[in-house]
C-alpha positions as CSV (number, residue, x, y, z in Angstrom):
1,X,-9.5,5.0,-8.4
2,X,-8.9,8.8,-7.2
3,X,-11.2,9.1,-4.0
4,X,-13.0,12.8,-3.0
5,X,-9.7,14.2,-1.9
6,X,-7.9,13.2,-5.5
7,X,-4.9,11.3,-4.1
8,X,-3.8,8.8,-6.8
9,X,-3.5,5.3,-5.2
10,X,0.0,5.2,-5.2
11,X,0.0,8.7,-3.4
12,X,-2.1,7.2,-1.1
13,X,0.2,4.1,-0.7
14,X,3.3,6.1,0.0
15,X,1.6,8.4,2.5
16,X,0.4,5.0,4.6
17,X,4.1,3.4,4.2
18,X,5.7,6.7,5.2
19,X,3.4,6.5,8.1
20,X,5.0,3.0,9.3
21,X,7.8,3.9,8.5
22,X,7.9,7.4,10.8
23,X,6.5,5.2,14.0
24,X,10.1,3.0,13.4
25,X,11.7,6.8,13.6
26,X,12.8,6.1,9.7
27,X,12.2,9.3,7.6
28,X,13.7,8.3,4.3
29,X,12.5,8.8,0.8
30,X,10.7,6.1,-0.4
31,X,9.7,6.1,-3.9
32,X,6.8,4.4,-6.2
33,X,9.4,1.6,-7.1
34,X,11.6,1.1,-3.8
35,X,11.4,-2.1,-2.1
36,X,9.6,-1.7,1.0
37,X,11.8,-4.2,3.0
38,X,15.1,-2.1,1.9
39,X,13.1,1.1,2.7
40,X,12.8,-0.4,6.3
41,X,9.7,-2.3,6.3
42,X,9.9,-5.4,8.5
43,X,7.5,-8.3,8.7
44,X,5.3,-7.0,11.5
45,X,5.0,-3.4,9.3
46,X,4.2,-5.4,6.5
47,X,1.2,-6.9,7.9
48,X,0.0,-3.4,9.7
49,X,0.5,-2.3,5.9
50,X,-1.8,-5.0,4.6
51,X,-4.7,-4.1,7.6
52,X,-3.9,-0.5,6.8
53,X,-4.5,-0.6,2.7
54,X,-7.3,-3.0,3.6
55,X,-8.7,0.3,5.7
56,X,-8.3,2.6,3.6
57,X,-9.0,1.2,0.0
58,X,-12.0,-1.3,2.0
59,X,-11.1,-4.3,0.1
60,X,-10.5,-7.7,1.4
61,X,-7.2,-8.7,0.4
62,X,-7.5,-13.0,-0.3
63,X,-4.9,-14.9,1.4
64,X,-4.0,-16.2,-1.9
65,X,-2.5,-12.4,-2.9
66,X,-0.6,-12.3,0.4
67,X,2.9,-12.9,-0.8
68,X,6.4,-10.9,-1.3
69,X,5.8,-10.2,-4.7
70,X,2.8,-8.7,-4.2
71,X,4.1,-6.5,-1.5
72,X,7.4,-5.7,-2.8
73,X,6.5,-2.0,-3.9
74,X,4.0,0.3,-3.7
75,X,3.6,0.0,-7.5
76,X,2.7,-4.0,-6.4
77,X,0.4,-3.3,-4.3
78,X,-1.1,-0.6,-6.5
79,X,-1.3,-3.2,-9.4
80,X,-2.7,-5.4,-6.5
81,X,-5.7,-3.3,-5.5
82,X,-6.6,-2.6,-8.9
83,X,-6.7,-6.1,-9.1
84,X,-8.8,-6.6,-6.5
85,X,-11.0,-3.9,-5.8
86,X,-14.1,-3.8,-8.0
87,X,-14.7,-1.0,-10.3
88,X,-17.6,1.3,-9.2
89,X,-19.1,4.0,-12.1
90,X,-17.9,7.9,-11.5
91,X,-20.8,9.7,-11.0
């Protein structure tokens, strides 16, 4: 799901929580597998995280999807939006 730029989705992922996570003045490393609410992530970022991937990889996430274990990770949410978003031919 590499866009024009050719930022893997979790690249992408990481760049948007690191984002959050710079406007709570928290410049940790966060990796692919760290749990987002350890890494600093509280509810409130959570949700701007949800709007934000919803921006960025336009998808709808269901309400049904919203829950912790879905957002646990950036690999979750990754495994998440290729769950969600539809596939589209490379041309």
């Amino acid at each position: 799901m590499p866009d024009g730029d050719g930022s893997s989705p979790s690249d992408r992922l990481l760049a948007l929580v690191k984002q959050i996570l710079a406007k709570n003045s928290i410049t940790r490393p966060v990796s692919v597998d760290d749990q987002l609410t350890e890494a600093g992530l509280s509810s409130i970022d959570m949700v701007n995280l949800m709007l934000a991937i919803e921006g960025e990889f336009e998808v709808m996430i269901p309400a049904s999807e919203i829950t912790p274990i879905n957002f646990r990770s950036v690999s979750t949410i990754e495994a998440l939006i290729l769950k969600i978003k539809p596939r589209t031919p490379e041309s």
